[in-house]
C-alpha positions as CSV (number, residue, x, y, z in Angstrom):
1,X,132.2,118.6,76.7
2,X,129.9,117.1,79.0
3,X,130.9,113.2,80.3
4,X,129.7,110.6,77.8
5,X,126.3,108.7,78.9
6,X,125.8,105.3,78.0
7,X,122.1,104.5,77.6
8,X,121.1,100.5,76.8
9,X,117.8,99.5,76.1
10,X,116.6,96.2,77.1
11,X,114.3,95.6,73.5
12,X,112.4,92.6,73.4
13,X,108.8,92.4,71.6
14,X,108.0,96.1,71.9
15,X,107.9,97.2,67.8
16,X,104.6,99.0,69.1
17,X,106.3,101.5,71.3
18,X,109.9,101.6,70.1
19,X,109.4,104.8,68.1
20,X,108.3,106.5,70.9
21,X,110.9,104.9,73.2
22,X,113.6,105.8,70.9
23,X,112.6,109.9,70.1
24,X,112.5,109.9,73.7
25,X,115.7,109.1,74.1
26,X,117.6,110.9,70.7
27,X,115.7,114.1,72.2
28,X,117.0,114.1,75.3
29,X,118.2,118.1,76.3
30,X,121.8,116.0,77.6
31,X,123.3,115.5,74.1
32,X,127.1,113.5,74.9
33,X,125.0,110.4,74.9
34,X,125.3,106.9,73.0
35,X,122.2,104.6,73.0
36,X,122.6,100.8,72.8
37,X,119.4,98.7,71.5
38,X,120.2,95.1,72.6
39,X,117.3,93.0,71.0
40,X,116.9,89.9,72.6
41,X,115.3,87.6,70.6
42,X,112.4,89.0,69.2
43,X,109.3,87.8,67.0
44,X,108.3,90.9,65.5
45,X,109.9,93.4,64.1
46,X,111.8,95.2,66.9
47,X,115.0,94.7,65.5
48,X,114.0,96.1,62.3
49,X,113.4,99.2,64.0
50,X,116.3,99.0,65.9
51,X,118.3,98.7,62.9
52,X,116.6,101.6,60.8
53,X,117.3,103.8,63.7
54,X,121.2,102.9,64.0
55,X,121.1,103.6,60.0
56,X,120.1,107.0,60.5
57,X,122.1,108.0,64.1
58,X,125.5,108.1,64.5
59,X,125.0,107.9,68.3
60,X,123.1,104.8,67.9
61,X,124.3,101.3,67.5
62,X,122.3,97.9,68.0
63,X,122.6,94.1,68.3
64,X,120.7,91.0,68.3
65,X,121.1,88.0,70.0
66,X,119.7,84.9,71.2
67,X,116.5,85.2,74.0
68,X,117.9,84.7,77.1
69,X,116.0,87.2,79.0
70,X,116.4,91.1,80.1
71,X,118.8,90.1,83.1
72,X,121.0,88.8,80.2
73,X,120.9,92.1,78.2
74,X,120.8,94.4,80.7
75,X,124.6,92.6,81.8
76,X,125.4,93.0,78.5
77,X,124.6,96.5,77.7
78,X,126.8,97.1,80.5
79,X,129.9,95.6,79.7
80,X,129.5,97.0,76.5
81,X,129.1,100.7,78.0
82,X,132.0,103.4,77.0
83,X,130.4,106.4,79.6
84,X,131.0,107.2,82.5
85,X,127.5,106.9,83.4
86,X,125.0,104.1,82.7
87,X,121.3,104.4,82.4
88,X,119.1,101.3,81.6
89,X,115.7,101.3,79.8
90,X,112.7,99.3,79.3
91,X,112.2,99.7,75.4
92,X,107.9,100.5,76.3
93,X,108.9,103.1,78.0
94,X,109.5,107.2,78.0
95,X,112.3,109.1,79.6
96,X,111.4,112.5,79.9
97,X,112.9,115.2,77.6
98,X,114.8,116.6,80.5
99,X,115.3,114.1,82.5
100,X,119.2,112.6,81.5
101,X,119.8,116.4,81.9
102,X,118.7,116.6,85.3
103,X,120.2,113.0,86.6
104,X,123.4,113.7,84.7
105,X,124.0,117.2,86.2
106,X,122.9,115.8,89.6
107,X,125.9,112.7,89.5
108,X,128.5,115.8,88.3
109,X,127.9,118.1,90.9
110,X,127.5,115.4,94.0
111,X,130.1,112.7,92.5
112,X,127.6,110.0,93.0
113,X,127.6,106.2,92.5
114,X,123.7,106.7,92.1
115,X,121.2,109.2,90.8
116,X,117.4,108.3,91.6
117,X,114.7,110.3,89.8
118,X,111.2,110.5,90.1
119,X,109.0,108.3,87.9
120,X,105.5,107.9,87.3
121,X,103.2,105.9,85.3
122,X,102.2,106.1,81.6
123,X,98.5,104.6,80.8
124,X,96.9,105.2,77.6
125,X,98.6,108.7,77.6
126,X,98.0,110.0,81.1
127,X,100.3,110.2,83.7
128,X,99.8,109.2,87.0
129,X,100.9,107.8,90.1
130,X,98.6,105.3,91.6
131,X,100.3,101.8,91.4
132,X,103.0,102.9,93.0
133,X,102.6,102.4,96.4
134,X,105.9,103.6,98.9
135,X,108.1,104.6,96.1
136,X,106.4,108.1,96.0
137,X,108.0,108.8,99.8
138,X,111.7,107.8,98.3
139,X,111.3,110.9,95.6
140,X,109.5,113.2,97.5
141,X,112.9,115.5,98.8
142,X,115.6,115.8,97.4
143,X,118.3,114.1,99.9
144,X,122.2,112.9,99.2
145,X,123.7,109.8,101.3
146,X,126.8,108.7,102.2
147,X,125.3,105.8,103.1
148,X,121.8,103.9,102.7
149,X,121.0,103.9,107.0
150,X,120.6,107.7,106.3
151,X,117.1,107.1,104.7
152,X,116.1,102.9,104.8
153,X,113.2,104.2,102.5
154,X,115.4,104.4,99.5
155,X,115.0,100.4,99.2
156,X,111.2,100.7,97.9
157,X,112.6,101.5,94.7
158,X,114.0,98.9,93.6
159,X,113.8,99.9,89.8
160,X,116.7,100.7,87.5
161,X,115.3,102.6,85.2
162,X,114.8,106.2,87.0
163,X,118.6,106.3,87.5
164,X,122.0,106.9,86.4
165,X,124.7,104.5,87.8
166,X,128.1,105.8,87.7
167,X,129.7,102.5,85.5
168,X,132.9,102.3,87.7
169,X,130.8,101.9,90.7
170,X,129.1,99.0,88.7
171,X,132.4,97.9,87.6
172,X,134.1,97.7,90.8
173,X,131.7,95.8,93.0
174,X,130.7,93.4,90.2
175,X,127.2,94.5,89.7
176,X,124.8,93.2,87.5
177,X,121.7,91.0,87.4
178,X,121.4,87.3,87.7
179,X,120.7,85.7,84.6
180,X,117.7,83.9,83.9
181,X,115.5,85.9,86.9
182,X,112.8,87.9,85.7
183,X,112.1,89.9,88.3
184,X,116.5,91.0,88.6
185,X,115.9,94.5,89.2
186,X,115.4,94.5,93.1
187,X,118.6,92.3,94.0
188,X,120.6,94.6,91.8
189,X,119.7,97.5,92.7
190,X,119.3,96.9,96.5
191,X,123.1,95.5,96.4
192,X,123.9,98.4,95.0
193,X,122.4,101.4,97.4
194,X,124.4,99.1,100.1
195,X,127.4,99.7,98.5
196,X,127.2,103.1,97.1
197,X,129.3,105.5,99.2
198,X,126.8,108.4,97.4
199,X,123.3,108.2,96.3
200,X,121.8,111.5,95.4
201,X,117.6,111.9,95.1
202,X,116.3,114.2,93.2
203,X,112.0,114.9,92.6
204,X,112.2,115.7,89.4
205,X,110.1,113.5,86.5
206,X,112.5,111.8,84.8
207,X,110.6,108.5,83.7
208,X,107.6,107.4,82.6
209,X,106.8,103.2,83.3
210,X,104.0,102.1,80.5
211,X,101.0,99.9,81.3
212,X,100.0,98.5,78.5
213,X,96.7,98.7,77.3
214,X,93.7,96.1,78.1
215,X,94.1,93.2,75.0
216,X,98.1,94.3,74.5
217,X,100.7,91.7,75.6
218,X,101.5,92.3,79.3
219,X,104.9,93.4,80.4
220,X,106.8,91.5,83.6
221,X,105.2,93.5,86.5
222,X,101.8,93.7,84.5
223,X,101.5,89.8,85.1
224,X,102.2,89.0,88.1
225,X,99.9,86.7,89.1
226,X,101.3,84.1,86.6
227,X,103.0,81.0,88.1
228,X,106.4,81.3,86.8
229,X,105.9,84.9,87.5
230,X,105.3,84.1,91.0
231,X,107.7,81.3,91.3
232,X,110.4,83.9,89.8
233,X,109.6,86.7,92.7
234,X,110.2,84.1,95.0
235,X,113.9,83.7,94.0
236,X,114.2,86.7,93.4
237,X,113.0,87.1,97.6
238,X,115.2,84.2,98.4
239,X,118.4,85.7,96.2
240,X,118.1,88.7,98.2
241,X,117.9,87.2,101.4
242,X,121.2,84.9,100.7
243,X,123.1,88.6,99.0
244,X,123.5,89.5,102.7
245,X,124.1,86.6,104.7
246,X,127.6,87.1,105.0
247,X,127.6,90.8,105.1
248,X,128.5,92.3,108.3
249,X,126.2,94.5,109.7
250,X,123.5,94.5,107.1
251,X,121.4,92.2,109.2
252,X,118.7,95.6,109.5
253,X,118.6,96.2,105.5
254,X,118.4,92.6,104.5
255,X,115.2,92.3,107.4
256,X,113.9,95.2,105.9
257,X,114.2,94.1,102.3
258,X,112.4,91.2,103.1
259,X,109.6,92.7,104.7
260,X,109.1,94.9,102.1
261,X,109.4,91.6,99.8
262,X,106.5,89.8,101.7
263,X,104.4,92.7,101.3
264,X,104.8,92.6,98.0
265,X,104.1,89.2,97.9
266,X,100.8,89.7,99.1
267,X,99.6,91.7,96.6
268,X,98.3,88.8,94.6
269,X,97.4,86.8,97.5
270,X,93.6,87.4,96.3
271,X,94.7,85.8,93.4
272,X,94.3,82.3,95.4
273,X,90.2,82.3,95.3
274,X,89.5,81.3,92.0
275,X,92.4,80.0,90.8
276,X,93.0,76.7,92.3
277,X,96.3,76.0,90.5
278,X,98.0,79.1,91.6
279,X,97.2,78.9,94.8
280,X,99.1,75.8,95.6
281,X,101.9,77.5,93.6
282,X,101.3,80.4,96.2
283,X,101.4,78.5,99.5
284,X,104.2,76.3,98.1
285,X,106.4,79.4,98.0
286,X,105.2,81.5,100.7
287,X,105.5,78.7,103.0
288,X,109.5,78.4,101.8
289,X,110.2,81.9,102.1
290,X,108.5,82.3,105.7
291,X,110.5,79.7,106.4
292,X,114.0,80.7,105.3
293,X,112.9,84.7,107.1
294,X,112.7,82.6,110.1
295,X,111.8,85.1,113.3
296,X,111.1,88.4,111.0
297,X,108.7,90.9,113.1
298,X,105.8,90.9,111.2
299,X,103.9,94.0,113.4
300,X,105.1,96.8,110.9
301,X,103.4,95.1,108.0
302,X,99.9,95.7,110.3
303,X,97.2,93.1,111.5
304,X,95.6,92.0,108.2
305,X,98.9,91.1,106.4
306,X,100.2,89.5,110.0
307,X,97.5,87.2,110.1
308,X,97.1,86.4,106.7
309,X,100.3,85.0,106.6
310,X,100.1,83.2,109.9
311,X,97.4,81.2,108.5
312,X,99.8,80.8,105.1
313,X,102.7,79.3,107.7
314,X,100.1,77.0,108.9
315,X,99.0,76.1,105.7
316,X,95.2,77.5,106.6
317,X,94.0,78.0,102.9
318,X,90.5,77.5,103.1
319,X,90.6,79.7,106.0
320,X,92.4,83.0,104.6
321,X,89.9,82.7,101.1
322,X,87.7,83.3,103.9
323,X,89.2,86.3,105.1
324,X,90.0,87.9,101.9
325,X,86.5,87.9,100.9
326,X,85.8,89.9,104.3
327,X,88.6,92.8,102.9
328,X,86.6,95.8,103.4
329,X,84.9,95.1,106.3
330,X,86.9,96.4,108.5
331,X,85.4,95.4,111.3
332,X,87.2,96.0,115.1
333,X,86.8,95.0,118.4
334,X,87.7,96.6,121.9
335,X,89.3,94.0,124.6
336,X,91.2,95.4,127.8
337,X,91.5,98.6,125.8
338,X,93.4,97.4,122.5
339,X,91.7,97.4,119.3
340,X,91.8,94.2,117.1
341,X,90.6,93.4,114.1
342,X,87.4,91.2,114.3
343,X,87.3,87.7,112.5
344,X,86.8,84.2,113.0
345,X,90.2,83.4,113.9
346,X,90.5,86.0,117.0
347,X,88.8,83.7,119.6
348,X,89.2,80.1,117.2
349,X,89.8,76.8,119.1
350,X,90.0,74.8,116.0
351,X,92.5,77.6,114.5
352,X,95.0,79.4,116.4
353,X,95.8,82.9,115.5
354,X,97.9,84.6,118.5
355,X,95.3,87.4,119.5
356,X,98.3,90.1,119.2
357,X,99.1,89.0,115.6
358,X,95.0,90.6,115.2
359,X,95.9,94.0,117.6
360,X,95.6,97.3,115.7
361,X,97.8,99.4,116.9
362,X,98.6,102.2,114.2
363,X,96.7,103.4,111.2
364,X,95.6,100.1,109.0
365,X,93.9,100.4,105.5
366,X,90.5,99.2,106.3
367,X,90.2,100.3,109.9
368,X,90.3,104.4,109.3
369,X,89.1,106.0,106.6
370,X,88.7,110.4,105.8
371,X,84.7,111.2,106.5
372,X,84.8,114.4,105.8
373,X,86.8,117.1,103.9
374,X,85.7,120.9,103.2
375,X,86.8,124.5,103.1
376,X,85.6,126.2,105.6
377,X,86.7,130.0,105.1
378,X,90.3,130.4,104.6
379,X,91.0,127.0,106.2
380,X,90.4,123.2,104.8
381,X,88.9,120.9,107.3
382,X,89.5,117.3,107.4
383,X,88.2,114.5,109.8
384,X,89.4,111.0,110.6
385,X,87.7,108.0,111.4
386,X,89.5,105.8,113.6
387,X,89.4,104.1,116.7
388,X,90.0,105.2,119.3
389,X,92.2,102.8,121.1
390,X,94.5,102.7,118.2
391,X,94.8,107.3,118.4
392,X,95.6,106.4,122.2
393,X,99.3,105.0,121.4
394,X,99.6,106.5,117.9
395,X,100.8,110.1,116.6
396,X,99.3,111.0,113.2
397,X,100.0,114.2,111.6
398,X,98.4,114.8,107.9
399,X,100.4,117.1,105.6
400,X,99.9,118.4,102.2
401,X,103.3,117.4,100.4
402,X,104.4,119.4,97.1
403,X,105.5,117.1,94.5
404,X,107.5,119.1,92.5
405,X,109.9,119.9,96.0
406,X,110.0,120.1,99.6
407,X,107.1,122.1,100.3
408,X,105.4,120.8,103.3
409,X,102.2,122.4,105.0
410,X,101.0,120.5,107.7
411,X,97.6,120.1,109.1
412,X,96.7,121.9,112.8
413,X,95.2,118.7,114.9
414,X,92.2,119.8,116.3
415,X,91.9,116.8,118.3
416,X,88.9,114.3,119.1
417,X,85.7,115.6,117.8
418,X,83.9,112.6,118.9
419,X,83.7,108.7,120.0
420,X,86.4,107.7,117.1
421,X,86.3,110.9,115.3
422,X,89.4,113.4,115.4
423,X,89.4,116.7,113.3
424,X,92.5,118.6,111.8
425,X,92.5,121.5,109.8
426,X,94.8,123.6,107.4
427,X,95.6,127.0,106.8
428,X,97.8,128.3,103.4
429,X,100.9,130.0,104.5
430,X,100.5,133.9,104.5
431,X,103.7,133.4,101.6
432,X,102.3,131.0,99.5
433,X,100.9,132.5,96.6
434,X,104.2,134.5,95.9
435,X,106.8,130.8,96.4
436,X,104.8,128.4,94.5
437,X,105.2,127.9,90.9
438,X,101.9,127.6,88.6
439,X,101.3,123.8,87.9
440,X,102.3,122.3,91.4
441,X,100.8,120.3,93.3
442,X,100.6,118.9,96.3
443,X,99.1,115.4,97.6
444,X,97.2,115.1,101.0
445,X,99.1,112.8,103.1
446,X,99.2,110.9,106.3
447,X,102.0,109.7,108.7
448,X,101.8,107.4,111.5
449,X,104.5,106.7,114.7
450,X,103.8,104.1,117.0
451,X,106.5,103.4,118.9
452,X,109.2,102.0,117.0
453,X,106.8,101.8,114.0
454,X,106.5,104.4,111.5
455,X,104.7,104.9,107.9
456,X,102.3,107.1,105.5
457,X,100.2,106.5,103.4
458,X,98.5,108.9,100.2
459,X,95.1,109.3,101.0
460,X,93.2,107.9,97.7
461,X,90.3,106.5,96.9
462,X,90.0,103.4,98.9
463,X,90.9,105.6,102.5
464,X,87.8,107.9,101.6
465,X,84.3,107.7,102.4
466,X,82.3,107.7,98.9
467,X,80.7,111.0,100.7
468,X,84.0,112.5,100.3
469,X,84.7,111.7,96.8
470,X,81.3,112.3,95.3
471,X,81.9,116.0,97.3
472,X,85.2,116.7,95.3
473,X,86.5,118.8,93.8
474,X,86.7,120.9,96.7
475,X,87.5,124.7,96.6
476,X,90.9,124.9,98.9
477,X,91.9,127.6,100.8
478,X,92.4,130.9,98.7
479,X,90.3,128.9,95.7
480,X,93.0,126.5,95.1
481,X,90.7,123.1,94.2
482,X,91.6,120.0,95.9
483,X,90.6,116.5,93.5
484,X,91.4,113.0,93.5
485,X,94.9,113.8,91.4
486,X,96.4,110.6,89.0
487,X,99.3,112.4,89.0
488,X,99.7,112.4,92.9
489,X,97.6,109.0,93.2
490,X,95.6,110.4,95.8
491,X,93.7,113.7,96.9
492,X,96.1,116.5,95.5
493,X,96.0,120.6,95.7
494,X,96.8,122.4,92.5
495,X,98.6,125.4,92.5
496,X,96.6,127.5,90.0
């Protein structure tokens, strides 16, 4: 008999999508499961639902209570749990017919405290990848750790929906959200990969995160740029930062965390412009937080996002509206051999922006962009624009990654074409027709060191000259075509 799995669902307003949620879940290819609906209050008729489908399936049973938030039911669910794995679900969303199978048999084999899987998102029936930013890197190989320094990555995913917890693990360190936080996820499951003595990664799709159609009522992460939504993230940043104050060596993760969390955090600085209301709300908090981060190096967040929130610390609003409306300029300038980023504030008497805090010294979005990408033969060509102080202390190397596995085929440099120009080129592997499975695909990539720095990004749309994308699809080597992929979230190969 294979080990029970608990599965809760966090229900709250959905009745449009439970259906859907629900078959997803009651046709999972792992059978020894139990579901648990927790409806949390709802005005419409979620619980109805819930209730017709714990009438009709012994496996199922459901509860309503009071609205107190999915922090609050997600705590629950928990405690009520009888497996010896626990899996939580938004009730909008889709697990993946195999997907329980794959996590569960994943946990038996390594043991683990946690099982990540690979999740992508769900919009008006089509799958893809392009809001998610960093997470892709955490389920791109499958890896397991002993310990969460083995791969600091793992913390961009912060959800806990693409895994299975093992509920002792939970048990034993006391692990659950904090009531009343909206955005509960990333504390809890941060704290967790700390403690975990084994968290396995694997890149199968196990989950798919709905966005919710234009008119419907936005989920949580949909809305971010609400106050209370913003005010929320802000506790949940300051949470986070307090979790590890008193841990012993965790001084790297918790810096990490937070940097990651500012980032984040700046997503809906554009937000400011036109709403006057939110952007008081918005310098209220990031002045608080910058504040409590104290001395946190700022350089691996790049020179846009450094001096954007230099000018937040000083409380220079009028001047960073400016700046965001200058986004794609991407304008640089040369001094003593070091690129920097030209605006007003670089040479300012009146505002002070440290020069260095405007130095570009590794691949930025908005300084480099892809001018050019063609078969040529057998081999696909590729061409970066960049500057060329910034290739001087850098190492970039562009690969096409397989998102099904660990396939990797990296690009031949071909070095500087030109003035700020630098080629590279790929060639198939002379085995890859007969190891590739029909239906894979693989995403162009690129991946920086500098120094101490490192990073990658998917190369999509906004990295691409809008030569290159009226010029796709292009005919890769041995006819495979290379597009703008959803699925990827960038400029993916198709194995065909």
């Amino acid at each position: 008999m294979q080990p029970l799995l608990s599965i809760v669902v966090l229900v709250y307003n959905t009745a449009e999508y439970l259906q859907e949620c629900f078959d997803s879940l009651l046709n999972q290819r792992y059978e020894n499961i139990e579901i648990i609906a927790i409806d949390d209050g709802s005005t419409d008729e979620s619980f109805a639902i819930c209730q017709a489908y714990a009438a009709r399936h012994p496996r199922f049973r459901c509860l309503t209570k009071p609205n107190e938030g999915g922090a609050v039911v997600g705590n629950l669910g928990i405690s009520m749990a009888r497996g010896e794995y626990v899996a939580l679900v938004d009730s909008d969303d889709v697990v993946t017919a195999d997907g329980y199978a794959l996590l569960m048999a994943e946990a038996l084999a390594q043991r683990a405290d946690i099982v990540v899987g690979r999740a992508a998102r769900l919009t008006d029936g089509v799958v893809n990848s392009v809001s998610f930013l960093y997470e892709p890197f955490v389920w791109n190989r499958r890896r397991v750790l002993e310990s969460v320094a083995e791969f600091p990555d793992l913390m961009h995913d912060g959800f806990y929906w693409n895994k299975v917890f093992r509920l002792e693990f939970l048990r034993e360190h006391g692990l659950g959200m904090v009531p009343g936080l909206l955005y509960a996820d990333r504390p809890f499951v941060h704290k967790a990969y700390y403690l975990s003595r084994k968290t396995a990664i694997i890149t199968d799709l196990v989950y798919l995160w709905r966005t919710r159609a234009a008119g419907a009522a936005l989920s949580i992460t949909q809305n971010k740029a609400a106050l209370s939504n913003f005010q929320d993230r802000i506790r949940s940043m300051t949470i986070e930062w307090m979790d590890f104050e008193q841990v012993e060596g965790a001084d790297w993760y918790r810096r990490l965390i937070a940097e990651t969390n500012l980032q984040r955090a700046l997503h809906v600085v554009y937000s400011i412009v036109d709403s006057p209301s939110f952007r008081a709300v918005y310098l209220e908090g990031m002045q608080r937080i910058l504040a409590l981060y104290g001395d946190l190096d700022h350089r691996p967040l790049g020179a846009r996002r450094s001096v954007y929130l230099e000018l937040l610390k000083q409380g220079e609003v009028a001047g960073l509206c400016f700046l965001l409306g200058l986004q794609n300029e991407g304008k640089t300038l040369e001094i003593e051999g070091k690129c920097y980023w030209k605006q007003p504030f670089l040479s300012s008497q009146e505002v002070v922006v440290p020069r260095e805090l405007a130095r570009i010294d590794f691949p930025t979005i908005g300084f480099f962009h892809i001018s050019r990408l063609a078969r040529v033969g057998e081999t696909l060509e590729l061409e970066l624009n960049i500057h060329d102080a910034v290739m001087a202390g850098t190492e970039v190397v562009f690969e096409m990654q397989s998102l099904l596995g660990d396939d990797v085929i990296t690009f031949e440099d071909r070095g500087r074409l030109r003035p700020h120009v630098y080629a590279y080129r790929m060639t198939l592997p002379a085995d890859f027709m007969t190891r590739r499975a029909s239906g894979d695909l693989f995403g162009l990539i690129l991946n920086y060191r500098c120094g101490d720095i490192t990073g990658r990004y998917r190369i999509g749309r906004a990295l691409m000259t809008e030569q290159v994308l009226q010029a796709m699809p292009v005919t890769g080597p041995s006819e495979y075509p290379v597009c703008y992929s959803p699925e990827f979230g960038g400029v993916g190969m198709r194995v065909v």
